[in-house]
N, C-alpha and C positions, 0 to 999 in steps of 0.2 A: 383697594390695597395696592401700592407701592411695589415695584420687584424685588427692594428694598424688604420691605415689611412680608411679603411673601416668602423672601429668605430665611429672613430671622424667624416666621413661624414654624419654616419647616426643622429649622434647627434651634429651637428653644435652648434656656441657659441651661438646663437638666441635660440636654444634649453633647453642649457644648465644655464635656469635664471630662476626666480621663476615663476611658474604659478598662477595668482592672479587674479580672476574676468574676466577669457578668456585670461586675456592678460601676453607676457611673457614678464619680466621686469627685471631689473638688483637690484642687492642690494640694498636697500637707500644707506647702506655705504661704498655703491662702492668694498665690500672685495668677495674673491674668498677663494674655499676649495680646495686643490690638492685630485685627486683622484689616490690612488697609486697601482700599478699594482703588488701583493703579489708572481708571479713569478717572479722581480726582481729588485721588491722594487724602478723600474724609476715610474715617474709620469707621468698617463696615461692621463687625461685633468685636468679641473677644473671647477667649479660650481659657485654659487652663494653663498655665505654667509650671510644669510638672519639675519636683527636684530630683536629686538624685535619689532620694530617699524612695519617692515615685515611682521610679523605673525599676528600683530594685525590688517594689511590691509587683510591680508588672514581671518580674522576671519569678519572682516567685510563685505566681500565679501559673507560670508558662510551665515550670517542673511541675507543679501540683499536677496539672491535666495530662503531662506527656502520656504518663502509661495509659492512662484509660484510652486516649485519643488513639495514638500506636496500634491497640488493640481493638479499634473499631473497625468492624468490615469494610473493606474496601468502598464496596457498593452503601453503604450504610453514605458514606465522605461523598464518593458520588453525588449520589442523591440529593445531598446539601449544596455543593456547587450548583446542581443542576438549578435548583429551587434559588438561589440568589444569582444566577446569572437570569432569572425569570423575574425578579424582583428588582434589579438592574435595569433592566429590559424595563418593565412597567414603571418607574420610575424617572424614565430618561428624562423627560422636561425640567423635573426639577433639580435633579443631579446637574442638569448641562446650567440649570440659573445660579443654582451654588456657586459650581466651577467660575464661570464666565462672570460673575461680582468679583469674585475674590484672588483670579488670576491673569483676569485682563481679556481671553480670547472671544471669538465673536461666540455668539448664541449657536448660529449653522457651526459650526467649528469645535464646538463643546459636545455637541451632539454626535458630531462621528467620532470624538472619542470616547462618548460614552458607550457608543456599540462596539467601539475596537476594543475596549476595555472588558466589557461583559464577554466578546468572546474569550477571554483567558479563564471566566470562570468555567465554560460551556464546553471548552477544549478539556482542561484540565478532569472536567468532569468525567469525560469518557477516558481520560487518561488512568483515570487513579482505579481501576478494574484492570488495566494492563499491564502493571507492575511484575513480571517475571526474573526468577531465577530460572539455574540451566541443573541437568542434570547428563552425567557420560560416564561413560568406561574409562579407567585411566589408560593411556596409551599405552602404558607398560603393563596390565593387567592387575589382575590381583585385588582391585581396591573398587570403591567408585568416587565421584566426585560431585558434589554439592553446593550450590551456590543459593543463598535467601537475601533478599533486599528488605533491609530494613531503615525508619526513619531515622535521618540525623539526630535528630532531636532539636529541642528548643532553638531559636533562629531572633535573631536582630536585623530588620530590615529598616533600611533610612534610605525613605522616597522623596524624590525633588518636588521642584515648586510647577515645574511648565506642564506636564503631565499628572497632575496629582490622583487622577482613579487609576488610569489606565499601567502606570509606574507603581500602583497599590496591586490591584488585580495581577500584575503578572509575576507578583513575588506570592501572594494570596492565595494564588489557585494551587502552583505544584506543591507548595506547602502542604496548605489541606489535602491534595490527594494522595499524597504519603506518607500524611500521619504524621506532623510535625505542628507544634505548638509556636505562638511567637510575638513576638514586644514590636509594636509599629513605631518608629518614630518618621511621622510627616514633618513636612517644611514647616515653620514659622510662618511661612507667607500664606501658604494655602492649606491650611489644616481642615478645613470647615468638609473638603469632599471627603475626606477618609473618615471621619468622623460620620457623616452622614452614610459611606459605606459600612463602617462598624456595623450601625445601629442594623443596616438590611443586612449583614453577615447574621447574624444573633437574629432577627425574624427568620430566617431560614432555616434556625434548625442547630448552628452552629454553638457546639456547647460553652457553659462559662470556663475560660479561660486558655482556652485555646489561640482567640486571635484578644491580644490587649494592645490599648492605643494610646504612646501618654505624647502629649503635648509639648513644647518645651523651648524657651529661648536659649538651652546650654544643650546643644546639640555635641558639644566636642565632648563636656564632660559625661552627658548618657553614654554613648558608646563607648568612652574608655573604661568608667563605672563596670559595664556590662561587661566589655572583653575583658578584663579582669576576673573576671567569673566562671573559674571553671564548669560550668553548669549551662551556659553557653555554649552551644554545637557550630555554630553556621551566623555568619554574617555577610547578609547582600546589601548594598551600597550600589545608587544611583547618582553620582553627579562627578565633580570636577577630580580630578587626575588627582589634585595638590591632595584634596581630602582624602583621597580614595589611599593613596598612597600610604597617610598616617595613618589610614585604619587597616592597611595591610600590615603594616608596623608591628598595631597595636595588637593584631590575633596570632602574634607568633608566641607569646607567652602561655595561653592556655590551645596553641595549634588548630586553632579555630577556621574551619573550611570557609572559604570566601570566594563570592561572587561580584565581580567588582564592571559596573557599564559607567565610563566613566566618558572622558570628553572626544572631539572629536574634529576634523577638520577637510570635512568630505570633499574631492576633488569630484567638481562635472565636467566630463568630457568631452565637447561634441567635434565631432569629426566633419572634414570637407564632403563627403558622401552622405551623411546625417537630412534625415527630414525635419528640417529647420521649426516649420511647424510644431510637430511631434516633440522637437528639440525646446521647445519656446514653452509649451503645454507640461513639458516634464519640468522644468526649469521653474516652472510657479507652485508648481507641486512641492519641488525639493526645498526651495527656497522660502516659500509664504508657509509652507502649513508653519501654524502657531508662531506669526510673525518673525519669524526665522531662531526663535528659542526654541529650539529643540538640537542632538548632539546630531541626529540624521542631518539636517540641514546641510545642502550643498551652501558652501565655504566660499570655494574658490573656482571660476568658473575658466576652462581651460578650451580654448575655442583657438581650432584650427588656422591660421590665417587669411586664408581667401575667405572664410564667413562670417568672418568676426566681429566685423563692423555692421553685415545686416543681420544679425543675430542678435548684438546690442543693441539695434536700433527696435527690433520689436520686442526684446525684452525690457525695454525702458515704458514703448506706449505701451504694455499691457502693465506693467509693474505704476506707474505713473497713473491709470487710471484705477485703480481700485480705492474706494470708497473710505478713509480712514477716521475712526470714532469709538463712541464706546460700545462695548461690544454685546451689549442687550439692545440698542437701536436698529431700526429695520433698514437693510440692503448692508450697515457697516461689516466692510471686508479685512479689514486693519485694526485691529482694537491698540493695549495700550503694552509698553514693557513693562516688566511687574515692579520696578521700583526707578527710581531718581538715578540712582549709581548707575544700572543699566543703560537707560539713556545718554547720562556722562560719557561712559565708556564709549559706545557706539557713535557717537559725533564726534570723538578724539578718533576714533579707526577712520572715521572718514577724511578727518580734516588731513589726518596724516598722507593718507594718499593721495587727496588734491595737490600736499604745499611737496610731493613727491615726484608733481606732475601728471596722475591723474586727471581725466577727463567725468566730470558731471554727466549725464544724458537726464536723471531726473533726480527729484528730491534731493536731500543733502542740507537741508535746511530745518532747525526747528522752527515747530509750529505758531501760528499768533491763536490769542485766546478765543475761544475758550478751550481749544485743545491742550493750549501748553499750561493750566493748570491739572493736567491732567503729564502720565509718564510716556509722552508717545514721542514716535519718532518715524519720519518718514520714507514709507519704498524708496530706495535708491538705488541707480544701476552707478557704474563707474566702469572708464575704458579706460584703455592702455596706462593699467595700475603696474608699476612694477614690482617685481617677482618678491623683494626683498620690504616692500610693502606693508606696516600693521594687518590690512585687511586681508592678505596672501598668508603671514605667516603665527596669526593669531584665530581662535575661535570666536567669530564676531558676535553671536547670538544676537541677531537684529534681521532686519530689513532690509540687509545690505549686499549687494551682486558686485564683486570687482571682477572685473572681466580681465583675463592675460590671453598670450597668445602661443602656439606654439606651429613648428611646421614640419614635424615629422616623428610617427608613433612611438619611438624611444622616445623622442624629446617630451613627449605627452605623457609616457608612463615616469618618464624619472621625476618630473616635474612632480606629477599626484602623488610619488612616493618619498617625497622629500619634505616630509613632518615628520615626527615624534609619534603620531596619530594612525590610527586604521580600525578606524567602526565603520566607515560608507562610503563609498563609492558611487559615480552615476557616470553612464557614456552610452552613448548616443551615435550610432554608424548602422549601416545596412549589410555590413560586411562581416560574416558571421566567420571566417577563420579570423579575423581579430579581435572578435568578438571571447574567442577561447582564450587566444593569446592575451586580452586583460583580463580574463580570470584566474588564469596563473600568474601572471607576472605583478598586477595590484597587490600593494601590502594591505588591505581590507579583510572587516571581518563579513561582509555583507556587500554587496553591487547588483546594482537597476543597470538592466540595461533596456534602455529604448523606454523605460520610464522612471515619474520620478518619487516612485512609492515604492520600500523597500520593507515597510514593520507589517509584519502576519502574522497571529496568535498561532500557526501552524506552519511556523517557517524557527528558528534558531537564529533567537537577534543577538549580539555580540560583536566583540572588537578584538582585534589584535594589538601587540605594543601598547602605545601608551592609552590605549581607548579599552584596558580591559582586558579578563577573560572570564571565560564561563559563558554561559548561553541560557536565556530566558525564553521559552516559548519553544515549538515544536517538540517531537520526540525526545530531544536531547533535555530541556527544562526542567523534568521531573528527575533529572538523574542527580540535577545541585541537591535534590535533599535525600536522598539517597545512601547507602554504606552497605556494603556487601562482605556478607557472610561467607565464608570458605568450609566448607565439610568435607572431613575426609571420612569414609564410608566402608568396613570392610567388603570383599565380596560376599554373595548371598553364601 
């Protein structure tokens, strides 16, 4: 069997329909989505195209379950996370085969998202037992005071293409463990993981119509559909600013609570006292995980003067030699971007900064066949890129390092602070009172320092400005689905 035909066994066409009220069902209008396989651009299956008609059966499926779900024991919701981050866990090979067909990353690469991923249900799970209100004296006397956390209710959540479990699981878990019901809408591009997550939410334990899944190449029109709909509590959104923006728009009519992680343009920093090393190691970290699609991704790499040049010179050989292919092939470290447009895009940012005067050190070239029947595009480093640069002043989502230069710590912080952007940050010094000092002074919602992994299912990932707000993950995560009760109490 084929990894190909392996795939499609594990996700049969009975699988591959919406999930609505338990049961999986075909389009109303009978249409399919091709899922296309970004190493070589055939079509790998196909899906359901769900209409609006669809979504609004998924959303009515979402009110039918609220109250029952709301009033399940805490520990009851628990115990169901616990049991699908178990079944996550046990499943990881084929969850990472899915993933790595249908959105390009390598096989090792799909795999630690599928553990980064499973931790949100495992976290979540001890979380949804620690759900507290407060109780006090009012300071004036005479009264008391009471506070009860209860679920938002029903929730629209639209997960992107680069991440597609682990950007499922961390909208998925605080949900369930606060007793919130909810309408999935995944990417067009990579539908097949969340689906494949459905089906192990529902072996778990997780009742019908709690979490439903529809499909859909009118992604604008689901969510306006939805927000439209008083009956809609809560909408989280993962991707680009533009979108994020009209669906911030669109929830002011029915005052719809929104969680918005949106784009990004992470300034790395590394400093003349920096362990260049350490600095090179973090640097392939921020840069390469999932070929530099992802919003973490260091951006723009902002390097001190006197190091600049041997800092780009061995972030070129290490970025230069990794391995580029599809991404179920054994040793390949570069798989593919998830579509044509992608690639476009990413070779006009480069070329821009060559005919700007940029320096090449590696890559910068597309591929000869058989790669370039395939969406890839090669590790590139680039020096002395100017400030004002496509690759400095835009989100590359690629494989792309433009190196600038600065020579002194204001000049480094105003530099990083000078985008529209603040989800991530990365800097690199041995000198821990400036170390403080870019933690207040960075407009970010999140900073690595001294490495280049900043996402923890027990950390609060989020952005500032144009990257967002609200916070997914740690303590804070379970408070988006959340709404608090105020009791005023007489005295005894």
């Amino acid at each position: 069997m084929s990894l190909r035909e392996r795939a499609q066994h594990l996700l049969p066409e009975a699988r591959r329909q919406l999930l609505i009220g338990g049961s999986w069902r075909p389009a109303s209008g009978g249409g399919r989505i091709d899922v296309i396989d970004p190493a070589d651009g055939s079509v790998l299956a196909d899906v359901a195209d769900g209409t609006l008609d669809d979504a609004r059966a998924a959303l009515d499926a979402a009110v039918a379950a609220q109250g029952d779900w709301a009033a399940t024991p805490p520990r009851e919701r628990s115990e169901i996370l616990r049991r699908a981050f178990g079944l996550v866990t046990q499943h990881a090979d084929d969850l990472a085969l899915v993933m790595s067909l249908e959105m390009g990353k390598p096989i090792a690469e799909a795999k630690g998202e599928v553990t980064y991923g499973a931790e949100f249900l495992r976290w979540f799970a001890e979380e949804a037992v620690r759900i507290h209100g407060r109780w006090m004296h009012n300071p004036a006397g005479g009264s008391r005071l009471l506070t009860v956390r209860k679920p938002v209710g029903p929730c629209l959540f639209i997960t992107p293409w680069n991440f597609p479990l682990a950007m499922g699981t961390r909208k998925i878990g605080p949900a369930v463990a606060a007793g919130c019901t909810m309408v999935v809408k995944p990417a067009a591009q990579t539908p097949l993981t969340m689906l494949m997550l459905a089906g192990l939410m529902a072996e778990a334990g997780l009742p019908d119509g709690v979490l439903n899944v529809v499909t859909t190449s009118d992604s604008g029109g689901l969510s306006s559909t939805l927000q439209a709909d008083p009956r809609l509590r809560k909408v989280s959104f993962t991707g680009s600013t533009t979108v994020g923006k009209k669906i911030v728009e669109q929830s002011a009519g029915e005052l719809q609570r929104v969680s918005m992680e949106l784009g990004g343009n992470a300034p790395f920093l590394v400093f003349a006292d920096a362990d260049l090393e350490a600095a090179v190691d973090g640097a392939m970290l921020a840069k390469m995980r999932n070929m530099g699609e992802a919003c973490t991704s260091a951006n723009r790499f902002l390097v001190e003067a006197p190091v600049a040049e041997e800092f780009g010179t061995r972030l070129a050989e290490r970025m230069g030699g990794l391995r580029v292919g599809r991404g179920q092939d054994v040793g390949v470290q570069v798989g593919p971007l998830i579509d044509d447009k992608a690639v476009t895009s990413v070779a006009a940012i480069v070329d821009d900064a060559v005919d700007r005067g940029a320096r090449l050190l590696t890559g910068g070239r597309l591929p000869d066949p058989p790669l370039s029947e395939g969406f890839f595009y090669p590790p590139t480093v680039l020096v002395d890129v100017p400030h004002d640069a496509d690759a400095v002043t835009t989100e590359i989502f690629g494989p792309v390092a433009p190196i600038t230069t600065f020579t002194t710590e204001d000049e480094a912080i105003e530099l990083a602070n000078a985008t529209e952007y603040g989800l991530a940050a990365y800097a690199f010094t041995r000198d821990l009172a400036r170390t403080i000092r870019l933690a207040e002074r960075l407009e970010t919602g999140m900073l690595g320092i001294n490495t280049g992994l900043v996402s923890n299912p027990a950390a609060p990932f989020g952005g500032v400005k144009a990257s967002g707000f609200g916070r997914e993950g740690g303590f804070e995560g379970i408070e988006e689905y959340l709404d608090t009760t105020y009791v005023a109490l007489p005295a005894p």
